[in-house]
DRENGUVO-322116 format. One record per atom (N, C-alpha, C): y, z, x. Coordinates in steps of 0.001 Angstrom, whole numbers, padded with zeros to 6 digits, always signed. Layout:
<recs>
YZX;...
</recs>
This chain:
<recs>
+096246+077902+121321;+097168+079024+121220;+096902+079741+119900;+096249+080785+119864;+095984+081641+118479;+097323+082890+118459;+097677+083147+116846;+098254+084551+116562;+097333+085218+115973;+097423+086256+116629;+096637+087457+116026;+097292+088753+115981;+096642+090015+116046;+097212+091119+116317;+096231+092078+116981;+096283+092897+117853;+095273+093779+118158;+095934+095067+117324;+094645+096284+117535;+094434+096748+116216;+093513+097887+117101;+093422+099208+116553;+092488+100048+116914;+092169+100624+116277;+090729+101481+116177;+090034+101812+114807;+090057+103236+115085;+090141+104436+114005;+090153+105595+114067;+088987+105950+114391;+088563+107923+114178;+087278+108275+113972;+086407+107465+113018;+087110+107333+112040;+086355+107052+110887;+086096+105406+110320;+086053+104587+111606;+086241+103274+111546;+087452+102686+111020;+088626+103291+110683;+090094+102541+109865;+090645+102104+110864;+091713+101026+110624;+092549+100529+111477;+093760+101841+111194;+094264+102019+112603;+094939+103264+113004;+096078+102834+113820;+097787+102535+113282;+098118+102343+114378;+098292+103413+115548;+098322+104599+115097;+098326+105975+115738;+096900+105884+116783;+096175+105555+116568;+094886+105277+117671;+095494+104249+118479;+096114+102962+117563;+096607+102120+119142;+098041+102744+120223;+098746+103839+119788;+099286+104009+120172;+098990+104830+121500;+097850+105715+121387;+097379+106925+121592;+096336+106346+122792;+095591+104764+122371;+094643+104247+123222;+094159+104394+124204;+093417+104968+124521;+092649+105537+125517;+091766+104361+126247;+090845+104238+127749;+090133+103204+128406;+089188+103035+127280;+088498+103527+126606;+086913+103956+125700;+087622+103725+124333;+088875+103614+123888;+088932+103435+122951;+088506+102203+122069;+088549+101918+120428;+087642+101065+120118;+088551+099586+119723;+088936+099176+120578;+090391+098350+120635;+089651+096967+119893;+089916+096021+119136;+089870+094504+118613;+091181+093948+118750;+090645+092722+118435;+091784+091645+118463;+091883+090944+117413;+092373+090784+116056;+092010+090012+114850;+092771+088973+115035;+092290+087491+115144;+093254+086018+115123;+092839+085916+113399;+094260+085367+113187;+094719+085195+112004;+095092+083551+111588;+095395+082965+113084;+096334+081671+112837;+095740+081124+114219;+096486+079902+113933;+096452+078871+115540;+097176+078024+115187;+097675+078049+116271;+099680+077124+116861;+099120+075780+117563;+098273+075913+118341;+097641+074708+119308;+096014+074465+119240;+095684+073159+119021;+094326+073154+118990;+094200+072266+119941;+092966+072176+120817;+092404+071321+121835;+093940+070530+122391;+094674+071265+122560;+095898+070421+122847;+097056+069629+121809;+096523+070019+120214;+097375+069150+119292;+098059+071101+118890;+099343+069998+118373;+100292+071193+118049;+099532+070915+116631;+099602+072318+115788;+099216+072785+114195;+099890+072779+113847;+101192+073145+113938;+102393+073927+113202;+102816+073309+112058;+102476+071944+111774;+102596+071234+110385;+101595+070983+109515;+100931+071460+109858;+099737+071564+108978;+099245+072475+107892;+098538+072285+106915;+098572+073615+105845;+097577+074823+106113;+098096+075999+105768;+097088+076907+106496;+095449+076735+105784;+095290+075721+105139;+093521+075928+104866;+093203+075145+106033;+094082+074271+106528;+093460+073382+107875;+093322+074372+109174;+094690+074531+109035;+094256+075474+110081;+093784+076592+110343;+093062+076852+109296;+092038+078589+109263;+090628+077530+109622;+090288+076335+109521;+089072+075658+109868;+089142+075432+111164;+090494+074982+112193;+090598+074697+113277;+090313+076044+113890;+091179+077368+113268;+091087+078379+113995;+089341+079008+113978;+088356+078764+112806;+086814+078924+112835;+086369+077891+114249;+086611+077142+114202;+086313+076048+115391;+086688+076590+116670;+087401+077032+117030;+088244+077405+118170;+087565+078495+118614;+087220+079618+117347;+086393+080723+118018;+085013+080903+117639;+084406+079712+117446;+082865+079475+117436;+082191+080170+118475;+082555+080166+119470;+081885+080921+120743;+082380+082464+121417;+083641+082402+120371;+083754+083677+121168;+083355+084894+120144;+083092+086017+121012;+082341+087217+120481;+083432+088366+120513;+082787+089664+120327;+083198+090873+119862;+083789+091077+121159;+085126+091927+121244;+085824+092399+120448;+086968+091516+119495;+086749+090085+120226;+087549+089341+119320;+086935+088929+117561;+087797+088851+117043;+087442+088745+115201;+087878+087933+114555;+087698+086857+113661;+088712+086225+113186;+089092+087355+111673;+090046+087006+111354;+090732+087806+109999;+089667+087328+108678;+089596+087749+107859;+089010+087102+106757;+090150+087110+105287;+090175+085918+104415;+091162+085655+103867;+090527+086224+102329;+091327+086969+101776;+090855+087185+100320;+091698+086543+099133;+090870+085938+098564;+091551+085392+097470;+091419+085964+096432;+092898+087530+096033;+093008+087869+094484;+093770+088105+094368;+094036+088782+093289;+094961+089652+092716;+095792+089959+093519;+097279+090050+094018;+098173+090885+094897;+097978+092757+094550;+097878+092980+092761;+097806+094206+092581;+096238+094876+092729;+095543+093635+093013;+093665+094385+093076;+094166+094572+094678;+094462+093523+095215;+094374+094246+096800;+095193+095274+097252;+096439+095212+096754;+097218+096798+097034;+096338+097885+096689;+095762+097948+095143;+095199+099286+094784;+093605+099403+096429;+093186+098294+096712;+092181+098319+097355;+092427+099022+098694;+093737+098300+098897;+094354+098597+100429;+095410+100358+100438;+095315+100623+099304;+095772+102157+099313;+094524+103366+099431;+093755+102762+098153;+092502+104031+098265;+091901+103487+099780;+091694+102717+100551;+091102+102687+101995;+091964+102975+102940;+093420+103669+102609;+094455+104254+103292;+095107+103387+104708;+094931+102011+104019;+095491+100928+104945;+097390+100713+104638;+097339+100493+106244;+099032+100286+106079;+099688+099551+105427;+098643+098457+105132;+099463+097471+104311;+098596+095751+103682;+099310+095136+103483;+097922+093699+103839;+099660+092365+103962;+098657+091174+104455;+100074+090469+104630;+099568+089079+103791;+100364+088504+102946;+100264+087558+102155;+100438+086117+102426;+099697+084996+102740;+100039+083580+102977;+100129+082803+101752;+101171+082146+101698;+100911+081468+100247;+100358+079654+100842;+099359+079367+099863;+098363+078359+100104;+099346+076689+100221;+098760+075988+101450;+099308+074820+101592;+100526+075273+102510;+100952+076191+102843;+102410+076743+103696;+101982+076079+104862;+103092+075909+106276;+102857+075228+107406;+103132+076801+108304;+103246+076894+109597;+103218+077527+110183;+104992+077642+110927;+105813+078452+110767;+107562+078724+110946;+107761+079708+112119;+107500+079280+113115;+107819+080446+113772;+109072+081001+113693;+109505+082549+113470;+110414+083257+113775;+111549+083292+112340;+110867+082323+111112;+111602+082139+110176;+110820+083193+108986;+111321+083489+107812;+110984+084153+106842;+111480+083831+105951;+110822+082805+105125;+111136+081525+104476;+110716+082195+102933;+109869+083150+102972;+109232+083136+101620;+107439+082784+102049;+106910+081672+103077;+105623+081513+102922;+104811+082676+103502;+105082+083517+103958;+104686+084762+104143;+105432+086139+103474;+104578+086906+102783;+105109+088373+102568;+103939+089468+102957;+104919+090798+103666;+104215+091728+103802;+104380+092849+103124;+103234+093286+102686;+103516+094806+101619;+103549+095722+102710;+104171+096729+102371;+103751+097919+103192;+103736+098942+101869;+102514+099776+102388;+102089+100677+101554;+102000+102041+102052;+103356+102686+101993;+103743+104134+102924;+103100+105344+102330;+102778+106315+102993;+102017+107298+102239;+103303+108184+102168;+102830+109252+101227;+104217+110156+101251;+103805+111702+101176;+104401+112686+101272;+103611+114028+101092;+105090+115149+100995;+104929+116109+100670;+105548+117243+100702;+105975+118045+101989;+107108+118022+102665;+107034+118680+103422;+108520+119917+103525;+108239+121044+104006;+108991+122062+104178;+110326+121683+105192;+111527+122033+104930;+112375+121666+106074;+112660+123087+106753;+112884+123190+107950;+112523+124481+108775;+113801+124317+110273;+114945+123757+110019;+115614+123315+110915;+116308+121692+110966;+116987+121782+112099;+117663+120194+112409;+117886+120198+113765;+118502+118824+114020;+118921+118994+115273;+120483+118606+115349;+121835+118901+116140;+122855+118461+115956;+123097+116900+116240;+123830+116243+115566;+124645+115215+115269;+125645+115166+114612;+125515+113995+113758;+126812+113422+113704;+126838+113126+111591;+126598+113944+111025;+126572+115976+111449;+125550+116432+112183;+124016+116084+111428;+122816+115801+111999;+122149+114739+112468;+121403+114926+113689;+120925+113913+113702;+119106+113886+113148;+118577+114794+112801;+117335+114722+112615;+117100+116269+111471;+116205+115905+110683;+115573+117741+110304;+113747+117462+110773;+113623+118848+111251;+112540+119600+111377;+111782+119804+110454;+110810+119283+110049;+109672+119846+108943;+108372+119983+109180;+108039+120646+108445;+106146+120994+108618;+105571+121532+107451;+104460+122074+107244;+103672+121996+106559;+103046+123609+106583;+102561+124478+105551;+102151+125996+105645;+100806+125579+105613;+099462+126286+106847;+098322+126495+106772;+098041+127902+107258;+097263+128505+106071;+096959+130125+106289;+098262+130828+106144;+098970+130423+105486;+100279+131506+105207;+100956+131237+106323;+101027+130276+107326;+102328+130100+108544;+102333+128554+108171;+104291+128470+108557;+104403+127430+108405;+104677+126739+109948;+103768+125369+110007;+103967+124935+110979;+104396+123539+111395;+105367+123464+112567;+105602+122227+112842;+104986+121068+112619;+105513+119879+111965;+105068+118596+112090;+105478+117077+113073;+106906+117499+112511;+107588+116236+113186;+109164+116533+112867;+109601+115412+113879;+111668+115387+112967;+111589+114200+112119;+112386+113788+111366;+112475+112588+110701;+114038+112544+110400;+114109+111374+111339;+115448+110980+111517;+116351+110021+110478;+115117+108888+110021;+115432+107645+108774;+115778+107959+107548;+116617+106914+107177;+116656+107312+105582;+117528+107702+104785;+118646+108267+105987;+119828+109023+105522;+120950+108100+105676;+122180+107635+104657;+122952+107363+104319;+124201+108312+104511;+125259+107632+105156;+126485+108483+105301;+126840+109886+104514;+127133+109030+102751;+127150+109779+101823;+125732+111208+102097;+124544+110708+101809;+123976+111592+101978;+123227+112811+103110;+124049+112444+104177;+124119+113225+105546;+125355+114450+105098;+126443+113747+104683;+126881+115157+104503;+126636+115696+103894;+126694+115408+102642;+125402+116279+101476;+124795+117117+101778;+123857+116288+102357;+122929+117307+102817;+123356+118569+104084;+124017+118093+104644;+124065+118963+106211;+125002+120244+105504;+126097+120029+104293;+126475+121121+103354;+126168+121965+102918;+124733+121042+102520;+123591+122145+101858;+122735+123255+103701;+122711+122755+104100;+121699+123115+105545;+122498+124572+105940;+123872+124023+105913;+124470+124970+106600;+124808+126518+105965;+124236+126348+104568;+123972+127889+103584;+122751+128039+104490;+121937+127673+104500;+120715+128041+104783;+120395+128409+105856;+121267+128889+106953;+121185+128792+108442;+120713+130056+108919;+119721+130182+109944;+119174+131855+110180;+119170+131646+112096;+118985+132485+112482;+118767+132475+113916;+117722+132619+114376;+116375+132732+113281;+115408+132537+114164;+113955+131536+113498;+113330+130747+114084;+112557+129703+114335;+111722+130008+113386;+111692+129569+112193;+110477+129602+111566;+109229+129096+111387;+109127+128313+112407;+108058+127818+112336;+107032+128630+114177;+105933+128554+113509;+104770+129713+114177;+104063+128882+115187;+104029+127720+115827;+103621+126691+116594;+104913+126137+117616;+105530+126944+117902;+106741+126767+118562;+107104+127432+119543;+107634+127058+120313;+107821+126142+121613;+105901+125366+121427;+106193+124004+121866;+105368+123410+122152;+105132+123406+124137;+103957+123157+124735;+104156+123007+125971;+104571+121835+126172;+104831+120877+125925;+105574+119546+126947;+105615+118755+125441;+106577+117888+125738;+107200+116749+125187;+106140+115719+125264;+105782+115613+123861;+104359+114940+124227;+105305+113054+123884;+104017+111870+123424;+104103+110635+123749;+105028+110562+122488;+106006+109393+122107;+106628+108765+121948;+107629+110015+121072;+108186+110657+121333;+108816+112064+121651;+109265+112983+120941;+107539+112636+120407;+107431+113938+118992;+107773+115586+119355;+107646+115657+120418;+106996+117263+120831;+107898+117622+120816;+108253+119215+120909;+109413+120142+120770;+109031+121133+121518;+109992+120849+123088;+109922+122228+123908;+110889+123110+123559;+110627+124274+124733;+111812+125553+124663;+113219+124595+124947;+112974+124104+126025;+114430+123131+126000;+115107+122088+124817;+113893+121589+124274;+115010+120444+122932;+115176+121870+122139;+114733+122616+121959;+114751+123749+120847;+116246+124667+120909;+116632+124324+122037;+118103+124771+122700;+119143+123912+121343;+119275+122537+121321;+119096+121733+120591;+119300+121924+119085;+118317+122609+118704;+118163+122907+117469;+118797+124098+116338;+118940+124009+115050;+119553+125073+114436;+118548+125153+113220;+117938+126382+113088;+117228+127043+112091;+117615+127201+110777;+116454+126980+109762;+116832+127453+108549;+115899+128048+107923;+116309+128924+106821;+115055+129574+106175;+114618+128417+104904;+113347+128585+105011;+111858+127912+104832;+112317+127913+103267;+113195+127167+102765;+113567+126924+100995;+113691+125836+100764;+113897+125001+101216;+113948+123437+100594;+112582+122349+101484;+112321+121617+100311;+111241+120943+100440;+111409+119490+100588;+111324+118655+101113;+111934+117088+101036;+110019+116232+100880;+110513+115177+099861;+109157+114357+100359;+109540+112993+101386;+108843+112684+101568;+108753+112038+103153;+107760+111472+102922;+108378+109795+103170;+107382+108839+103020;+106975+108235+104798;+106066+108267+104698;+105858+107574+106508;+104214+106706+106488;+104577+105549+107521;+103327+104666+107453;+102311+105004+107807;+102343+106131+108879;+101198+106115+110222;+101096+107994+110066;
</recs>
């Protein structure tokens, strides 16, 4: 019984979860095993992970590509973050040495960094809630500003009304953004038709929020 994770690689060879999401038949899909729960029939789970990264080499002696085993680096936590940012990886996950294997617990013998990218983006609308439930932002190329995404996370009671206080100076009746109406509601339900746009309330193109996101 191995844990692993599958994983899909961008244009540019990176692990992408946006490519696994997106995965196509031709796409360039792997499987990275990381661990093993069962060997030849013996349970692992008490064992220390240097044993069982040898059982798990043993186990996949024969098997080939697209399966992978993980490879373990031993440094620095801050050499591999800086490593795992400039190669614009999501993150890396930490085993501490001699640990046994916990399923479903988060004890401390595992930590995961996540390393979110962040950028500038224009707010150009919302959608109603409770005050709001989402704002509209995007990004100006060639002098138009255009849709990106909603981003719903992040907001705190206190700072929903706040903000939706501020939104509601800013309110115009018409769509500023130049990529709008989208044709269909695309996959996991980014897209913005004429219908969610019913939905929506406009603002003029003055406040800027940064926005941190993984993918």
């Amino acid at each position: 019984m191995i844990d692993g994770e599958v994983v899909a690689l961008d244009e540019s060879g990176r692990v992408s979860f946006n490519a696994l999401q997106h995965s196509r038949p031709k796409a360039h899909i792997q499987f990275y095993a990381f661990d093993v729960l069962v060997h030849r029939g013996h349970n692992t789970l008490r064992l220390p992970i240097e044993k069982r990264r040898e059982l798990l080499a043993d186990a996949l002696a024969k098997v080939e590509y697209p399966v992978l085993r993980s490879t373990p680096f031993d440094a620095k936590p801050a050499d591999l973050i800086r490593a795992a940012t400039a190669l614009g990886f999501e993150g890396i996950i930490a085993k501490r040495k001699g640990s046994t294997y916990e399923p479903g617990r988060r004890n401390g013998a595992w930590l995961k960094y996540k390393i979110n990218r962040s950028q500038e983006f224009v707010i150009g609308g919302y959608t109603l809630g409770n005050p709001f439930d989402a704002l509209m932002v995007g990004c100006y190329e060639g002098g138009k500003l255009l849709y990106v995404s909603r981003v719903k996370a992040g907001f705190n009671p206190p700072l929903r009304r706040e903000l939706y206080a501020l939104l509601q100076i800013l309110e115009t009746s018409r769509c500023p953004f130049a990529n709008l109406p989208e044709p269909r509601r695309y996959r996991w339900d980014v897209g913005l038709t004429a219908a969610d746009m019913e939905n929506c309330r406009w603002l003029k193109p003055q406040l800027v929020a940064q926005i941190e996101f993984a993918e």
